[in-house]
BALOBA-1460 file (C-alpha; in Angstrom, 3 decimals):
// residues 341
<rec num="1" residu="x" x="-11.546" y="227.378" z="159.270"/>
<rec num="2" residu="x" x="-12.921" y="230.296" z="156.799"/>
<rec num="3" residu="x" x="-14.122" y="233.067" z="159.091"/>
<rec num="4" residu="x" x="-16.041" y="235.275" z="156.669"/>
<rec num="5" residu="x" x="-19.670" y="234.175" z="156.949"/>
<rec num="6" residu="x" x="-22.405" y="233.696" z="154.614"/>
<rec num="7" residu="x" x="-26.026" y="235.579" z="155.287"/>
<rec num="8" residu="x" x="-28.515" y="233.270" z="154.394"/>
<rec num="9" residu="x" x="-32.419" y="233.147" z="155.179"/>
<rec num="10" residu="x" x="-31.851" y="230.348" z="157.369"/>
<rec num="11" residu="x" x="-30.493" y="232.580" z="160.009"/>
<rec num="12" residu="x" x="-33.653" y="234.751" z="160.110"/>
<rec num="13" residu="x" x="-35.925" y="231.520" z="160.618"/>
<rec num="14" residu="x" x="-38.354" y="234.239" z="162.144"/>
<rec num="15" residu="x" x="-39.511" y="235.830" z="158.672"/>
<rec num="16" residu="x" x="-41.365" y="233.229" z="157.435"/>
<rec num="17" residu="x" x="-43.461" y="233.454" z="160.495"/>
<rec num="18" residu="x" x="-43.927" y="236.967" z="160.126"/>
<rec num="19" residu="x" x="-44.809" y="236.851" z="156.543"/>
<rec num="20" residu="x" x="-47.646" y="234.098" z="157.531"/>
<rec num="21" residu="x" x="-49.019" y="236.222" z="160.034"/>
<rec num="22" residu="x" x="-49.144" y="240.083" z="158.069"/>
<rec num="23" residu="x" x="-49.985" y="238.920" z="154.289"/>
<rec num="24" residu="x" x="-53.635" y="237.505" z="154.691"/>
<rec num="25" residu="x" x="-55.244" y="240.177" z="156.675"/>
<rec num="26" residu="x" x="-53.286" y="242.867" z="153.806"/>
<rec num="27" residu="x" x="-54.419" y="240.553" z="151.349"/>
<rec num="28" residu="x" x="-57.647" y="240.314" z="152.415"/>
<rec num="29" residu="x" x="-57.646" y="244.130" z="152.807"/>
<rec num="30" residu="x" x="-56.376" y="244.395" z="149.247"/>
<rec num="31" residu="x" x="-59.288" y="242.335" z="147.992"/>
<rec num="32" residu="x" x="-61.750" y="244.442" z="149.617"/>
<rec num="33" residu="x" x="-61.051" y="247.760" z="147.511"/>
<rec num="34" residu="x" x="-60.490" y="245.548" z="144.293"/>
<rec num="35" residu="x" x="-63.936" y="245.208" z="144.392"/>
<rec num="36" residu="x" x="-64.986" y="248.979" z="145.507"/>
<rec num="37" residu="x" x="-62.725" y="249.831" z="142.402"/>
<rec num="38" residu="x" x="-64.070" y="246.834" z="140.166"/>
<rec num="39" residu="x" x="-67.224" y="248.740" z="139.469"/>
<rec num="40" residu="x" x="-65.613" y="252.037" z="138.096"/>
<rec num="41" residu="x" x="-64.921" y="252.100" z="133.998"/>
<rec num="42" residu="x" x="-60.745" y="250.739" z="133.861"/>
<rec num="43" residu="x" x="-59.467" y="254.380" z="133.348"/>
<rec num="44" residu="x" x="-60.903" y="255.764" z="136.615"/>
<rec num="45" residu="x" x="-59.405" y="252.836" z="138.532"/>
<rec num="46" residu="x" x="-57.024" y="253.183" z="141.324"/>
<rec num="47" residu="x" x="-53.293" y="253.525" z="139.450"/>
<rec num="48" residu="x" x="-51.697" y="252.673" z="142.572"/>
<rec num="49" residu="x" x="-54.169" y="249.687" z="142.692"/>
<rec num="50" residu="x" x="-53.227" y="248.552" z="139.255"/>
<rec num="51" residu="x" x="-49.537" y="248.409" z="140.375"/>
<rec num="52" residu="x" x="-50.015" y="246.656" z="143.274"/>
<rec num="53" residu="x" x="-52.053" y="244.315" z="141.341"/>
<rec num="54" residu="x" x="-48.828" y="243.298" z="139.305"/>
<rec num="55" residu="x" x="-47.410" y="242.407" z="142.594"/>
<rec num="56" residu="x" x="-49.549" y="239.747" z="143.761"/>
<rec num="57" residu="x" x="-47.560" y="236.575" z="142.027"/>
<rec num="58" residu="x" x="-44.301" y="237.733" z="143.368"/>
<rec num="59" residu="x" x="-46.148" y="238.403" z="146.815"/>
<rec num="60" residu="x" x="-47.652" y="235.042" z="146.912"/>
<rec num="61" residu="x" x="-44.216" y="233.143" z="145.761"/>
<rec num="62" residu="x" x="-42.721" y="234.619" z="149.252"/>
<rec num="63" residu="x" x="-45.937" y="233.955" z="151.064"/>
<rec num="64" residu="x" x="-44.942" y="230.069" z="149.587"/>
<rec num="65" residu="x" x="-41.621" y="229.903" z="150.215"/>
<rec num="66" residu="x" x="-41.704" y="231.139" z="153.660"/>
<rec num="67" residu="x" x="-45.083" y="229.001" z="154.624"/>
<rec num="68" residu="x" x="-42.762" y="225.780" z="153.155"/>
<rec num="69" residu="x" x="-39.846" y="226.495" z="155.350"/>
<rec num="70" residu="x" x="-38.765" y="223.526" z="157.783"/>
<rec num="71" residu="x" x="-38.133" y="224.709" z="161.238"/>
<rec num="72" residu="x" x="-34.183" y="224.547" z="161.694"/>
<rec num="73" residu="x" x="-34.570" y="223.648" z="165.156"/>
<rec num="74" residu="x" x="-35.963" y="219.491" z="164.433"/>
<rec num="75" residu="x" x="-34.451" y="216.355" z="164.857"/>
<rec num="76" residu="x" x="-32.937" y="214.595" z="161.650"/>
<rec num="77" residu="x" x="-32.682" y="212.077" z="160.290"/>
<rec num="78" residu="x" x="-29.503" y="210.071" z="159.294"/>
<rec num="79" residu="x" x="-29.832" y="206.606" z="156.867"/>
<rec num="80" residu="x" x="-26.218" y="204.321" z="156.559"/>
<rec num="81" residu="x" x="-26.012" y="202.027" z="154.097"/>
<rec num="82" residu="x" x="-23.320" y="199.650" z="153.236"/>
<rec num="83" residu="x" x="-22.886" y="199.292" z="149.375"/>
<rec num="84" residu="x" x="-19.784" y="197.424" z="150.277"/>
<rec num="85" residu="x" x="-19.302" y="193.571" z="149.229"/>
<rec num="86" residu="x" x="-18.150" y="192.441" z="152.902"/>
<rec num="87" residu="x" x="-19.988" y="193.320" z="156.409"/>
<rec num="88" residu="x" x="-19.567" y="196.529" z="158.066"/>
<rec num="89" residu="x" x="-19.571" y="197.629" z="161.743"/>
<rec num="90" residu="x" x="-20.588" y="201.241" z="161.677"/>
<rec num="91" residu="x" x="-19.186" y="203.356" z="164.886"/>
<rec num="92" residu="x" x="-21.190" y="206.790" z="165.945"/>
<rec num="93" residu="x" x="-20.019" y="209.413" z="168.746"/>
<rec num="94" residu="x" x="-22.054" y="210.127" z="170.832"/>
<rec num="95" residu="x" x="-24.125" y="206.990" z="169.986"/>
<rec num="96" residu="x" x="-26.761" y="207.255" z="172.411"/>
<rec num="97" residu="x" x="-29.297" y="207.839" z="169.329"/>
<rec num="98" residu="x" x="-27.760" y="205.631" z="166.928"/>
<rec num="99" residu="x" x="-28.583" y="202.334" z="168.234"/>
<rec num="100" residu="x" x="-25.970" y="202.807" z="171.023"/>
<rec num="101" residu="x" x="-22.750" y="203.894" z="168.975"/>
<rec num="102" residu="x" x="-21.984" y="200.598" z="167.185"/>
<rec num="103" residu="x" x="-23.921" y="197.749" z="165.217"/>
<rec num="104" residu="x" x="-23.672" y="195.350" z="162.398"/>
<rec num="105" residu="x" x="-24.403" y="195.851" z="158.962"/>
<rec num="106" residu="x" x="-24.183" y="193.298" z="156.474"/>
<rec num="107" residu="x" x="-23.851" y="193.812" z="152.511"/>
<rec num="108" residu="x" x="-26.610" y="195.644" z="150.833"/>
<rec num="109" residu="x" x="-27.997" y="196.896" z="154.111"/>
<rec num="110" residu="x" x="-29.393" y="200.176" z="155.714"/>
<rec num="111" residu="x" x="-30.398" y="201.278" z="159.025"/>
<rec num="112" residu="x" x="-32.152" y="204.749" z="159.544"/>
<rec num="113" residu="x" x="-31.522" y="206.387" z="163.211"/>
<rec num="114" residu="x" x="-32.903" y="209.902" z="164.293"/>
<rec num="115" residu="x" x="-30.185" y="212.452" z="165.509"/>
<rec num="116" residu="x" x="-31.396" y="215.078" z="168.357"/>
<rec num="117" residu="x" x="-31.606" y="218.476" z="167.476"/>
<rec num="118" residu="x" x="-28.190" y="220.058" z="167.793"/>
<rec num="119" residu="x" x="-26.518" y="216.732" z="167.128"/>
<rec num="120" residu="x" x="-22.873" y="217.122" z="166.880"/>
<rec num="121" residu="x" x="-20.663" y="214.287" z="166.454"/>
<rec num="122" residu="x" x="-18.635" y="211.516" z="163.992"/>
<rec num="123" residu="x" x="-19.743" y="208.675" z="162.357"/>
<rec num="124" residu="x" x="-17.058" y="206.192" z="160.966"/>
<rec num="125" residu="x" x="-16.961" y="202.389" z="159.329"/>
<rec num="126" residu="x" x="-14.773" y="199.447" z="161.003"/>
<rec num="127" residu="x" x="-13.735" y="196.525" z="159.214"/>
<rec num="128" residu="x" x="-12.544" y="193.196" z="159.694"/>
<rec num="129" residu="x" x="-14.186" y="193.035" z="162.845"/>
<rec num="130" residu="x" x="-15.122" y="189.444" z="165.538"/>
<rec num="131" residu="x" x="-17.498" y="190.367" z="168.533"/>
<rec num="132" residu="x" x="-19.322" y="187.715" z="170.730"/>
<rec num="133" residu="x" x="-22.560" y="187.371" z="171.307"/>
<rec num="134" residu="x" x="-21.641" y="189.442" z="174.285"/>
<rec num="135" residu="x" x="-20.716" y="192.383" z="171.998"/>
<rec num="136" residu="x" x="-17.067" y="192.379" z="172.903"/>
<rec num="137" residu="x" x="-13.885" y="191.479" z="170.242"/>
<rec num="138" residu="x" x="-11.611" y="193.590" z="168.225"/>
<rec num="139" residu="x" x="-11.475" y="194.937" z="164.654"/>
<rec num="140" residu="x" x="-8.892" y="195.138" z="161.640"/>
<rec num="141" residu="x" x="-9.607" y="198.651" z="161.366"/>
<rec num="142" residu="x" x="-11.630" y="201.822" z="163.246"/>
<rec num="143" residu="x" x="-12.173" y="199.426" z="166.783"/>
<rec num="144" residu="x" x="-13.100" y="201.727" z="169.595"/>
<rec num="145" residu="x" x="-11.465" y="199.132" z="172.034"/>
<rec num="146" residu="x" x="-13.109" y="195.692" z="172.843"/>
<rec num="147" residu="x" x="-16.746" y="197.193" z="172.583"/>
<rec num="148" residu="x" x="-19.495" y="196.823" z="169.580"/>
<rec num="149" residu="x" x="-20.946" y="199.800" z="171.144"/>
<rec num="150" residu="x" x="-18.529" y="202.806" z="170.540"/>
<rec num="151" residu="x" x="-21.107" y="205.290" z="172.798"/>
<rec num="152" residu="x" x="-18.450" y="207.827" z="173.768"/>
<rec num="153" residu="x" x="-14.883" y="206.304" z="172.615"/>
<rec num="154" residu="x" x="-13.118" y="207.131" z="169.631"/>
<rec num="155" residu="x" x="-11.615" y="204.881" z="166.552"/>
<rec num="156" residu="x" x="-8.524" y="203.808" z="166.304"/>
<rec num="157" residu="x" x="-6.534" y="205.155" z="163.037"/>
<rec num="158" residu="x" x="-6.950" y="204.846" z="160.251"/>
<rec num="159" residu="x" x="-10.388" y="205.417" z="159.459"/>
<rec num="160" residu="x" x="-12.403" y="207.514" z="157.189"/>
<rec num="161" residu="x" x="-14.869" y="209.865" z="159.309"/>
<rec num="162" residu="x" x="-17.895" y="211.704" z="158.547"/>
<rec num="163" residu="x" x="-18.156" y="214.597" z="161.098"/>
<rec num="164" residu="x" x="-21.163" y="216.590" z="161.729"/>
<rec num="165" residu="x" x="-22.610" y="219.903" z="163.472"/>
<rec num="166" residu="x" x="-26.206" y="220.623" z="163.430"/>
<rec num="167" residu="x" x="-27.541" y="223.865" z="163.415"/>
<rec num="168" residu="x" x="-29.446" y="226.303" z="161.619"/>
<rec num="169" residu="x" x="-27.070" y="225.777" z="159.387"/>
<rec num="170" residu="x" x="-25.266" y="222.517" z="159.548"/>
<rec num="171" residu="x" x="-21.541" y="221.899" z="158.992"/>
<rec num="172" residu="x" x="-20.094" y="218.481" z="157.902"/>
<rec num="173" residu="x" x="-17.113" y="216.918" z="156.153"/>
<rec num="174" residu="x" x="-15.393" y="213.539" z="155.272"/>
<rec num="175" residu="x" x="-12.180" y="213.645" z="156.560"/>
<rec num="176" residu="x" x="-9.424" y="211.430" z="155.918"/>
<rec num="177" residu="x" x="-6.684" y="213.146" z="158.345"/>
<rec num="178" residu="x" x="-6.771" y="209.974" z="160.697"/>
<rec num="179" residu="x" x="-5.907" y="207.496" z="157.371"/>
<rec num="180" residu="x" x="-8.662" y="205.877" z="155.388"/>
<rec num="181" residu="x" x="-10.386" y="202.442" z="155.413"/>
<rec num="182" residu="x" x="-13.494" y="202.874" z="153.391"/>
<rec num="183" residu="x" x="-14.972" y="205.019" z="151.105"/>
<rec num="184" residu="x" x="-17.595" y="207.294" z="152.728"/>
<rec num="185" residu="x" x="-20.237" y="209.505" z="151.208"/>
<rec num="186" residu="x" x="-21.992" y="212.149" z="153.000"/>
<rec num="187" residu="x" x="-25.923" y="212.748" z="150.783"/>
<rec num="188" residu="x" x="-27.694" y="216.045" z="152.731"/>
<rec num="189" residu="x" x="-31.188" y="214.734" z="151.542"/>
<rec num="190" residu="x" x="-34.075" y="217.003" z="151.306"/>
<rec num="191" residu="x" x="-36.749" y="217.094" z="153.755"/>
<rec num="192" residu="x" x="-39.127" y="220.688" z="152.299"/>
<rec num="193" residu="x" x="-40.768" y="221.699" z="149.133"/>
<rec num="194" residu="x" x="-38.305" y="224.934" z="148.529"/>
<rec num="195" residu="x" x="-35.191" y="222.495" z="148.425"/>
<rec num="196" residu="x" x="-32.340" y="223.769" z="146.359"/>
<rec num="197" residu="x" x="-29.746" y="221.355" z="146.948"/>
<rec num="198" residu="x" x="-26.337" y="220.893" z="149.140"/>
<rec num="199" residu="x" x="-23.242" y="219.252" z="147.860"/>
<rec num="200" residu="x" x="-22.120" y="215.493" z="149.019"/>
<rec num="201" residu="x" x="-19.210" y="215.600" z="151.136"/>
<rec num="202" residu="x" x="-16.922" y="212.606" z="150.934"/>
<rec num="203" residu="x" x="-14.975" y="209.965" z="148.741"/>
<rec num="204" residu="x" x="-16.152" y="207.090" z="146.374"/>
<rec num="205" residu="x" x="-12.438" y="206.703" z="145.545"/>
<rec num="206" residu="x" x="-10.648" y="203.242" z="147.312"/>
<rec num="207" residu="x" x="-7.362" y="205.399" z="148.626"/>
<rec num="208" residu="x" x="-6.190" y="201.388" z="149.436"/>
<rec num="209" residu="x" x="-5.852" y="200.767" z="145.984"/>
<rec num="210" residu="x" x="-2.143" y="202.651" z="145.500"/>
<rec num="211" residu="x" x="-1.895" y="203.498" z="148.994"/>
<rec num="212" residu="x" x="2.087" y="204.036" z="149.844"/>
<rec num="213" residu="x" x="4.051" y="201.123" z="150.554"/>
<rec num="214" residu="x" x="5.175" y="203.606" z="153.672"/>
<rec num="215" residu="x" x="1.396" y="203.786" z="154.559"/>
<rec num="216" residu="x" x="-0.201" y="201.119" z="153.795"/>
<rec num="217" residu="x" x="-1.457" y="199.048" z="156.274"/>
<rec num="218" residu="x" x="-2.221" y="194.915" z="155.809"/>
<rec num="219" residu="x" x="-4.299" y="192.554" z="156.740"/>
<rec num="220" residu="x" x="-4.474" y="188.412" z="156.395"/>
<rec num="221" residu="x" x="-2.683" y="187.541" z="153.488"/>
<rec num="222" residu="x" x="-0.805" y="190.728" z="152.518"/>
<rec num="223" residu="x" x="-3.790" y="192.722" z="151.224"/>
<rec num="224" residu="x" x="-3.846" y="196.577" z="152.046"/>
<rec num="225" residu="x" x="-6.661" y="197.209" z="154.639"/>
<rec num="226" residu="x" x="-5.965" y="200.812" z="155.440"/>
<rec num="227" residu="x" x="-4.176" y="203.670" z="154.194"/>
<rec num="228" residu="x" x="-2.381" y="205.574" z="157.063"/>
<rec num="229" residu="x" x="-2.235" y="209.566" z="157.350"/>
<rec num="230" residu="x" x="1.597" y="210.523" z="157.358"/>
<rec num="231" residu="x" x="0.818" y="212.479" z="160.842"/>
<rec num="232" residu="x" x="0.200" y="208.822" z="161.906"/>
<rec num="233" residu="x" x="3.151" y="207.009" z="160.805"/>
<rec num="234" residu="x" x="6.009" y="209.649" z="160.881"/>
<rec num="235" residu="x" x="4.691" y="212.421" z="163.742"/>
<rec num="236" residu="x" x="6.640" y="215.111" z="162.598"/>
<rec num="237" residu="x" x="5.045" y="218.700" z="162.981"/>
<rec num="238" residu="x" x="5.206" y="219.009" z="159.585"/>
<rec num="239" residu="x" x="3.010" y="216.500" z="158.671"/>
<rec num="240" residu="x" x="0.822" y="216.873" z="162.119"/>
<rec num="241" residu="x" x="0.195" y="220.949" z="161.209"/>
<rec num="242" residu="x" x="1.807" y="221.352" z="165.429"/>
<rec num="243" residu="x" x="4.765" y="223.667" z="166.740"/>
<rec num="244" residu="x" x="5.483" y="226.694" z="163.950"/>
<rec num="245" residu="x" x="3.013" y="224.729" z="161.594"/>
<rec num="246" residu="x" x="0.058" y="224.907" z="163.427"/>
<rec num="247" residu="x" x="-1.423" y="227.612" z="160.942"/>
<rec num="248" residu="x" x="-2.987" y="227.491" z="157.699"/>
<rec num="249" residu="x" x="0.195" y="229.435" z="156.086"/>
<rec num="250" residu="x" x="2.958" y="227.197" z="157.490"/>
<rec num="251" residu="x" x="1.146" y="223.811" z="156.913"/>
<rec num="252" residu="x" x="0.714" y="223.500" z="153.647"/>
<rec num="253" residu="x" x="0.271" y="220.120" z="151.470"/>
<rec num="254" residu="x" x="2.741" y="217.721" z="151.191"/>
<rec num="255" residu="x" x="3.337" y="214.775" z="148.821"/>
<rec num="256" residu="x" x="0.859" y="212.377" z="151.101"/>
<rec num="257" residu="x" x="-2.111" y="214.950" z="151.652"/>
<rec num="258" residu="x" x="-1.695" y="215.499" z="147.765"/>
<rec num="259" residu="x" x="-2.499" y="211.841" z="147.133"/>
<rec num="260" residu="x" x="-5.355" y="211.849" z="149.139"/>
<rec num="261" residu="x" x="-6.744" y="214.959" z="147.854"/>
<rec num="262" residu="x" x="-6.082" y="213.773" z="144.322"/>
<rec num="263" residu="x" x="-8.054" y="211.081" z="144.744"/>
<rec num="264" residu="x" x="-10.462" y="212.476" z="147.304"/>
<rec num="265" residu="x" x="-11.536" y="216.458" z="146.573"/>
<rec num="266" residu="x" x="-14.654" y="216.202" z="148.619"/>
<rec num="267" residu="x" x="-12.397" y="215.399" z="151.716"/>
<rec num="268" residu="x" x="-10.414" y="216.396" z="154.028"/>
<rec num="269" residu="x" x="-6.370" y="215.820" z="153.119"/>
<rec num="270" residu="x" x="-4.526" y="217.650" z="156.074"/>
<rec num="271" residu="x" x="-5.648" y="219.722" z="158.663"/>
<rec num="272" residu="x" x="-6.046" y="222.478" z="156.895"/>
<rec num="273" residu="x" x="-7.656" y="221.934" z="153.921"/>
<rec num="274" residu="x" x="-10.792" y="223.752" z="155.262"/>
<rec num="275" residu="x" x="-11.721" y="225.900" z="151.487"/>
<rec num="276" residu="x" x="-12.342" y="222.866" z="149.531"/>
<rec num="277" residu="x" x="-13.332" y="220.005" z="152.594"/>
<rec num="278" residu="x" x="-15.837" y="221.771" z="154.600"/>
<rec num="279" residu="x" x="-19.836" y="221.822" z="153.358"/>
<rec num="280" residu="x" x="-22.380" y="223.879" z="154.670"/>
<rec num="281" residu="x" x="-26.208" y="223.238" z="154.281"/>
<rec num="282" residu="x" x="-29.127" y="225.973" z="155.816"/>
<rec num="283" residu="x" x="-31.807" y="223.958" z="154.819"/>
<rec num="284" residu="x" x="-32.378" y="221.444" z="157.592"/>
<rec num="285" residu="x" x="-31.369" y="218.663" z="155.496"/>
<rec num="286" residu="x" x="-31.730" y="214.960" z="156.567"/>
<rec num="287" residu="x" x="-28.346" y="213.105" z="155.546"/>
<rec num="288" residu="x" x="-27.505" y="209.716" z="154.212"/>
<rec num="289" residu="x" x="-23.784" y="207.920" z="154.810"/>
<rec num="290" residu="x" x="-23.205" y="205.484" z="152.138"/>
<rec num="291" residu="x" x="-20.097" y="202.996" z="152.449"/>
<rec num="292" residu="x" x="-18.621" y="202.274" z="149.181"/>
<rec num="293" residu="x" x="-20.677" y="204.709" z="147.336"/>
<rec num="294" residu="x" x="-20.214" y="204.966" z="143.366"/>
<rec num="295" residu="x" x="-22.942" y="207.322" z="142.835"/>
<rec num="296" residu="x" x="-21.167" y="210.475" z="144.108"/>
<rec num="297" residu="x" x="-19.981" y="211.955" z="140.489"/>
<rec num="298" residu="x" x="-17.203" y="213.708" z="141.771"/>
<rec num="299" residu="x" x="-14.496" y="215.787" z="140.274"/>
<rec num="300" residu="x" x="-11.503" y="214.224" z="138.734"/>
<rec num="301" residu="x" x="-8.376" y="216.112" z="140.236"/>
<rec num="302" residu="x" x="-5.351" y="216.318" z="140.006"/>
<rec num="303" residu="x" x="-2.098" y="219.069" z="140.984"/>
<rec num="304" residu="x" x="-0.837" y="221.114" z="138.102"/>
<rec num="305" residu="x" x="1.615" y="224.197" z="139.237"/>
<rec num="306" residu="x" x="0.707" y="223.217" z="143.098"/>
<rec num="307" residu="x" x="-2.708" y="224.010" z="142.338"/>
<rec num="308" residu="x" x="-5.202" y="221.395" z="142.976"/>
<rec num="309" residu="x" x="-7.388" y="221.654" z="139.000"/>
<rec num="310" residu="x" x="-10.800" y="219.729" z="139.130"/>
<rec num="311" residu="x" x="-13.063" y="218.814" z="136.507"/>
<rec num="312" residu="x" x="-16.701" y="218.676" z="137.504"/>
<rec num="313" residu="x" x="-19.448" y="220.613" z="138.277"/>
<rec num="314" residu="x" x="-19.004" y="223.427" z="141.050"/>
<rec num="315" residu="x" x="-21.250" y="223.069" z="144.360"/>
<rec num="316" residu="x" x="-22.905" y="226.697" z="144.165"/>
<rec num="317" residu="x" x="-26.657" y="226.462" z="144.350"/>
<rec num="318" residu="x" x="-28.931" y="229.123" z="144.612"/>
<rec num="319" residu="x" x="-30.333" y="230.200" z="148.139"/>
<rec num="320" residu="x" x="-34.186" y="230.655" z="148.880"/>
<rec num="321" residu="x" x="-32.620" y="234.262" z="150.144"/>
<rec num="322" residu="x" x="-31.476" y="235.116" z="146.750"/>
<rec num="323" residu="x" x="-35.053" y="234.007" z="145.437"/>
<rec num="324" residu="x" x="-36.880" y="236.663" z="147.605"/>
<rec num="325" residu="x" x="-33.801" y="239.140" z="146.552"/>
<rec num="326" residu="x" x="-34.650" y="238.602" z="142.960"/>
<rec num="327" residu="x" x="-38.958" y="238.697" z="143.634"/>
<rec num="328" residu="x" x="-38.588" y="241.778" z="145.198"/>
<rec num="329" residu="x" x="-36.380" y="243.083" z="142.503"/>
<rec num="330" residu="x" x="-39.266" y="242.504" z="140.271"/>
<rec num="331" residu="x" x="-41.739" y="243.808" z="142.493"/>
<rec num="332" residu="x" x="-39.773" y="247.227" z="142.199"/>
<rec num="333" residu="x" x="-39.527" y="247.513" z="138.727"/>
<rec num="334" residu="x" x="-43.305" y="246.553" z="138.588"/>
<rec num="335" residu="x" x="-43.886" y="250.079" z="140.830"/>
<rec num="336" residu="x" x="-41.333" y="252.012" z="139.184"/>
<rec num="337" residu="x" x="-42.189" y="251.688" z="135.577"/>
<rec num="338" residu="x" x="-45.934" y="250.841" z="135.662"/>
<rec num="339" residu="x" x="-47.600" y="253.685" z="134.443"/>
<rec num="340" residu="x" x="-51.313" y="254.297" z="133.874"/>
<rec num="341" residu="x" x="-53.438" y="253.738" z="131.033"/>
């Protein structure tokens, strides 16, 4: 994983407090010797007051921005929805807040569940599944066992995952290093008035359509089900980034992790494709999973010179931090240059 970090204002979720509780008396302050000063002629007027007159829009736009700011440390809220044309069993670790960790969810569906704050955990689709009324049987793909209700256990490869830290600022990917079974799609949605926007994580791609013979696994009837990782079928520490390739420089992509990335650059390929898998939101986002998405718009990509080239939009947005950066910018030319008359 990257270790440089990135400043933003959601790691000082004090300032917005402090901002709240200074500006109105100043303002108020302020107001007081506009008027004392409104009843000389405009050329024996305050300079100093004229100046800080020119400041009062880019004062008020950070009074707004930090009054609009959602408290990082709040529960979220995640919605799944299954654009697929067959049932799905979502699977969530821990489950205790997601209707125990494992349900139904029939075509066109979508269930909403609240995460606790500091939520960290995976969320995954399983296929093909046949549980009692009981809530025990077995699935084609991504069974946790004999149990509908996942709670603590993991999924059996392959299966896509959708794996998530909260914080004040938040840290999820798709990853496909397990195999993949369904397209996943990870929306942060926006939940304030000062949203500027975080990239979806994820693949709308269907890796089972030209998965490797090698990797491909079938269901009833010969038709591909799941796409294995190559970790999975040949172990090898090659493929499995273990032994001397158990860093970043040593594991590097091979023919398999370049198919999946090719076909899914919002995802995770191989262990270590961190730079162009991992997403980071400060905004307090809530987040919607989407099986069999085909709204995502990603980049087409492809591997020219061992370089992974993608066409597409980038995922830089601008912060709220950068905002007050550029207000206050203003604000300092408005002193500097303003001059009287």
């Amino acid at each position: 994983m990257d270790n440089n970090v990135t400043v933003t204002s959601a790691m000082f979720p004090s300032l917005g407090t402090q901002v709240k509780e200074v500006l109105p008396g100043w303002l108020e302050n302020l107001r007081r010797k506009w008027q004392l000063e409104a009843r000389k002629p405009w050329q024996a007027r305050s300079p100093g007051l004229r100046r800080w007159r020119a400041l009062l829009l880019p004062l008020f736009l950070i009074f707004f921005f930090s009054g609009t700011t959602r408290r990082t440390e709040s529960a979220r809220e995640f919605t799944l929805i299954n654009q697929c044309k067959t049932e799905v069993w979502p699977a969530v670790t821990p489950g205790e807040s997601f209707g125990g960790g494992g349900y139904a969810l029939r075509a066109g569906e979508s269930v909403v569940f609240t995460a606790p704050v500091g939520w960290s955990g995976r969320v995954w689709g399983r296929t093909g599944c046949d549980f009692n009324s009981a809530g025990n049987g077995t699935c084609e793909t991504g069974g946790c066992g004999t149990s509908l209700q996942c709670e603590s256990a993991s999924g059996a490869a392959p299966a896509t995952l959708a794996e998530f830290t909260l914080a004040a600022t938040d840290y999820y990917d798709v990853s496909l290093v397990d195999g993949f079974n369904l397209p996943v799609v990870v929306t942060p949605t926006p939940t304030s008035a000062n949203w500027t926007g975080c990239a979806p994580a994820g693949c709308d791609g269907d890796l089972r359509h030209g998965c490797p013979s090698e990797l491909a696994v079938k269901g009833d009837g010969g038709k591909v089900v799941a796409c294995r990782s190559a970790c999975d079928v040949f172990g090898t520490d090659q493929y499995c980034c273990r032994g001397q390739y158990a860093n970043p420089v040593a594991c590097q992509p091979t023919f398999y992790s370049k198919k999946f990335k090719a076909a899914c650059p919002a995802a995770y390929s191989y262990a270590y494709d961190d730079p162009s898998s991992i997403f980071t939101c400060a905004q307090s986002p809530d987040y919607t999973i989407t099986f069999c998405s085909s709204n995502m718009k990603q980049s087409v990509c492809s591997y020219r010179d061992s370089r992974l080239v993608c066409s597409g939009s980038g995922r830089s947005t601008a912060s709220p931090l950068m905002l007050v950066m550029l207000l206050l910018l203003c604000s300092f030319l408005v002193l500097r240059f303003a001059s009287p008359v």
